[in-house]
N, C-alpha and C positions, 0 to 999 in steps of 0.2 A: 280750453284744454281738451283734447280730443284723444282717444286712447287707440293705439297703431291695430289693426286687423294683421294678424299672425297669416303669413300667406298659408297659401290654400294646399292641402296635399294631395298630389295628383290624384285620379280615382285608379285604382289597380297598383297603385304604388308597393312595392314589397321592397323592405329595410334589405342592405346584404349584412346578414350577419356575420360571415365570414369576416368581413370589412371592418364589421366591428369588435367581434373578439381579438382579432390583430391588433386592435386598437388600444389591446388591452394586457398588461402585464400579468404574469400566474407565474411567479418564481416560486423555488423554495424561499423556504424563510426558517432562519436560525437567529434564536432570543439571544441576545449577551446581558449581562447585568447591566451594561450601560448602553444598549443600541439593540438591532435590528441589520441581519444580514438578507440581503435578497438578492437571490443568486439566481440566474438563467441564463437561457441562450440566444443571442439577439438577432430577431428572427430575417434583418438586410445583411448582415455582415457574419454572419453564424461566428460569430467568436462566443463564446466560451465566459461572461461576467459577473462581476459581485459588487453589489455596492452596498457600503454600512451606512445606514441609518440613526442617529443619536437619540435618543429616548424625548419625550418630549418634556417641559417643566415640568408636569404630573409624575413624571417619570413612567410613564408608559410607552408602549412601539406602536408606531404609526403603519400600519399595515395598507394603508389607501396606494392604490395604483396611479400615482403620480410617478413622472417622467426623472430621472434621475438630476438633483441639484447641482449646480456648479461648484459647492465648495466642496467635495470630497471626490474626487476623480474613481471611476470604475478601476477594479479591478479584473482583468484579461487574461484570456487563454487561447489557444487554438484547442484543444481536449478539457474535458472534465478531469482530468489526472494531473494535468498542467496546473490546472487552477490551485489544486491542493499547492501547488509548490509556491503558488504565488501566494496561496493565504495564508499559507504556514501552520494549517492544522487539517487532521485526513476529514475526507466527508466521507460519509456513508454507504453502503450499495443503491442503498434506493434513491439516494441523490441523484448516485452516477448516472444510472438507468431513466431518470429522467431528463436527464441533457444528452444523454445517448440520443433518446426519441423525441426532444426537445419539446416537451411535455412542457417545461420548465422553461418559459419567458420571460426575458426581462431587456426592454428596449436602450439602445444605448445611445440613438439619437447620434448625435456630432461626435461623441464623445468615441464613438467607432470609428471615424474618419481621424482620430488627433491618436488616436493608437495604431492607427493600421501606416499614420506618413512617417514612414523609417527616420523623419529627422525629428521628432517626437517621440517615436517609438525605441530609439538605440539601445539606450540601460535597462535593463532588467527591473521588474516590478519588484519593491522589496516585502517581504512577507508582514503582512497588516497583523499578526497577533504579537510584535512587538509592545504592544500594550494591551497587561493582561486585561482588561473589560472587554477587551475585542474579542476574547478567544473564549466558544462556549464550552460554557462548566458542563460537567455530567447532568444534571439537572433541567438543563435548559430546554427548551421546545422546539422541537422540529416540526416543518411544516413542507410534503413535497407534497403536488399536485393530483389530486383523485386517491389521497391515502390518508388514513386516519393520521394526528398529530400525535410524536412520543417524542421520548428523549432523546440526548443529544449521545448518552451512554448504551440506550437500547438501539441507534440507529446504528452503532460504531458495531455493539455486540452481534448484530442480524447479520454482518458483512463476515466475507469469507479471505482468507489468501490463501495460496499451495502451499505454502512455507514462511514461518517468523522466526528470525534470528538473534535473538535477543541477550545482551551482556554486559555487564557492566565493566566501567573502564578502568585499566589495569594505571594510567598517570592522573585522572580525573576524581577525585573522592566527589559520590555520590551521582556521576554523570552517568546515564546508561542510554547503550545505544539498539535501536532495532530497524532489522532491516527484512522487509515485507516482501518477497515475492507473489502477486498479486494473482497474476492469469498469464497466461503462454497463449495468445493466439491459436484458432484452429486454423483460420486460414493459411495455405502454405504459397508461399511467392518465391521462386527460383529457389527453393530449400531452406525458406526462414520465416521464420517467424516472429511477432513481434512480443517483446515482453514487457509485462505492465510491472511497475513496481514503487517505492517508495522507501525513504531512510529516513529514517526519526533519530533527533535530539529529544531526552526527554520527552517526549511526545510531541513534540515541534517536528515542522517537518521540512526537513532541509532540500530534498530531492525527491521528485516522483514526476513522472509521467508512462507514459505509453508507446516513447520514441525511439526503444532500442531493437534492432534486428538481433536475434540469434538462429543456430544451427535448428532445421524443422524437428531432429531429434534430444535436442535437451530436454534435460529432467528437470519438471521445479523442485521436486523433491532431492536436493543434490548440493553436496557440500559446494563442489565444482563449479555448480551456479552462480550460491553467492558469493565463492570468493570470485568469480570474473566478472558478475555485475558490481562489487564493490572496488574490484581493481580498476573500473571503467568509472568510476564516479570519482575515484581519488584522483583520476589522472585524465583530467577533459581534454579535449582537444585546445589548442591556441585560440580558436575564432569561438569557442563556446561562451556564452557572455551568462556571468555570474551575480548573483545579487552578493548586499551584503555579509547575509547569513553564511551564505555559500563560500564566502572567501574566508570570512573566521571561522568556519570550521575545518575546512581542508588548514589554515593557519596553525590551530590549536590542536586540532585533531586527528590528522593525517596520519602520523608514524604510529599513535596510540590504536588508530585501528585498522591499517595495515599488518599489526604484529601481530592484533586479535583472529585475523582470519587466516594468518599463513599457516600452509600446513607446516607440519612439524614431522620429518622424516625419522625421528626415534631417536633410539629406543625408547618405548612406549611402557608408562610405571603403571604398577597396581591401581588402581581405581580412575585408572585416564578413560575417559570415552572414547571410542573409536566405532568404525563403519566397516563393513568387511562385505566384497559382493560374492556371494556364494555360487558354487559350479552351474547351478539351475537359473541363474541369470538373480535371483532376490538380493535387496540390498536393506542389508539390517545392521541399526547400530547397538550397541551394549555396552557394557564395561569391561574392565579388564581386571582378570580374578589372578592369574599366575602369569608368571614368563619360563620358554622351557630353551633353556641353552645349547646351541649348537657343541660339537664334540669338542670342539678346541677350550670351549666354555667361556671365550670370549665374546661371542656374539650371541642375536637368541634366532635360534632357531623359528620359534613359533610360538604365539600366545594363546591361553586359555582366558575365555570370555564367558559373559554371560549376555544373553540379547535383553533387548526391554522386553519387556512383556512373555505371553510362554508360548515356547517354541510348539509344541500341540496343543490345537483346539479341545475342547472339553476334558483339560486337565489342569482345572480350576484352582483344584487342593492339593495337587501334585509340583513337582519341583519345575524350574520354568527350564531345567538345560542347560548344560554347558558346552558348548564347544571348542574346537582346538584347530586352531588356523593358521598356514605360513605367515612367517612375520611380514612377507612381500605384499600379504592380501590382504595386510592390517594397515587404515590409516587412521590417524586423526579426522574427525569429523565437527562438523558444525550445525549436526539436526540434531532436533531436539527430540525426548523419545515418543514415541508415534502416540497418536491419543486415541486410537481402537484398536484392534487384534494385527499384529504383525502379518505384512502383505505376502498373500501365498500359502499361509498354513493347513495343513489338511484339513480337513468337515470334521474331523472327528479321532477319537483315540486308535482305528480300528487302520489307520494313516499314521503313520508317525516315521518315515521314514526323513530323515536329516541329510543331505548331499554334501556332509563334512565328516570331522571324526565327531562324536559325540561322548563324552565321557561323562560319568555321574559325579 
């Protein structure tokens, strides 16, 4: 028996490293009670995927950069935004921003060629936290690429959107629905832009990506927003292909929250919220303190408000303002009240001029 000479390595030999970290998967990774998600961007086919890993007999997650197994098929995207829809729970900003710069690898082998052939690929991916062990708890561990590991509650909390919509359903006991305007594009393309967004069941997430065009000048901050981006999700187009989730809710849910965000032309009662855009271009919403009747005294003339928060800066201890606004310039609104100093208000007491009527 004779033992084999390991051939020889050339002299000047230099490894490509490159070659070899390609060679090598760096996903996020999200703990579940029962599994291991590792999610990246596949660096032949740049799609957008996720695949769960089951805990081992120890009940531990297997974090080795092995090649994805046959018995659980990837989960796909074209976007990071996308994928949310397809896994049916939101990931986080620093997730995203690492499949943005695909930071975040994860090889999909064959398994990118059996999703990209249209005749594999037709139905829609249905959302994997169908079973609760898939979907991570608050607690769970987050792991993205050249960034400390936290939770799965601190990576959601870090993340930002322009506007959350959030309310509970008026035929649903206990079902509450939110819908996230995310980011508005800056780039401007023939006068649009694009809008990122997402809608939640319960925290499930039934719709999100990054694939709507709107007008260069909409507001995220704007009633107007979400009811056109929700009027666009109740009502897809014929060829839009839908997963499961997607079809029982528009089934169950449809009228229940089309009625939630239509406006409501009035008359508007005491304690109704409303948004009123004042002469100087600001748009502020508040409550509704009085109605003031037109002569005939069948109609109202104009309502007295109060805005959220105080109409002048450094008048902390002082009363927050009321004002008095045609009923024309009064609608129903769908923001929620602002979480810092109302946009536009003087620096200071020594300012306090109001572009309405003002009354004490």
């Amino acid at each position: 028996m004779t033992r084999q000479e390991p051939d020889a390595v050339p002299v000047g030999w230099v490894p490509d490293i490159a070659a070899i970290l390609a060679a090598i998967d760096n996903p996020v990774t999200i703990e579940t009670r029962s599994g291991l998600w590792r999610i990246g961007v596949d660096p032949e086919s740049r799609l957008h995927g996720a695949v769960y890993r089951p805990s081992g007999p120890d009940n531990t997650n297997d974090h080795s950069p092995e090649t994805i197994g046959a018995t659980r098929p990837p989960v796909t995207a074209a976007s990071s935004r996308a994928l949310e829809q397809s896994l049916g729970f939101p990931l986080g900003d620093g997730i995203h921003r690492a499949l943005r710069a695909e930071a975040a690898t994860l090889r999909l082998g064959e398994k990118a060629a059996d999703v990209q052939n249209p005749e594999t690929a037709a139905e829609p991916q249905e959302p994997h936290n169908h079973e609760p062990d898939h979907r991570p708890a608050d607690k769970a561990i987050v792991s993205v690429p050249g960034r400390p590991p936290i939770t799965y509650a601190e990576s959601l909390e870090q993340s930002r959107v322009e506007l959350r919509w959030e309310t509970t359903s008026s035929q649903h006991v206990g079902d509450l629905y939110q819908v996230d305007i995310v980011d508005l594009g800056c780039t401007v393309t023939e006068g649009r832009r694009e809008l990122t967004y997402r809608l939640c069941l319960n925290g499930d997430v039934v719709f999100a990506g990054d694939d709507i065009e709107v007008p260069a000048d909409t507001e995220p901050r704007s009633s107007e927003t979400v009811r056109g981006l929700v009027q666009m999700l109740l009502h897809p187009e014929a060829d839009v292909p839908l997963n499961a989730r997607q079809r029982s809710f528009l089934t169950r849910h449809h009228d229940d929250v089309a009625g939630l965000v239509a406006e409501h032309a009035g008359p508007h009662q005491v304690g109704d919220r409303v948004e009123v855009r004042l002469p100087d271009g600001r748009l502020l919403t508040g409550e509704v303190k009085a109605t003031v009747p037109a002569a005939d005294g069948e109609e109202i003339r104009s309502y007295q408000w109060t805005p959220d928060g105080d109409l002048f800066a450094g008048a902390a201890d002082g009363p927050r303002g009321t004002i008095v606004s045609p009923a024309a310039a009064v609608r129903t609104t769908l923001l929620p009240p602002p979480a810092g100093p109302l946009p536009g208000v003087p620096a200071g007491p020594a300012d306090q001029a109001v572009p309405s009527v003002a009354v004490s």
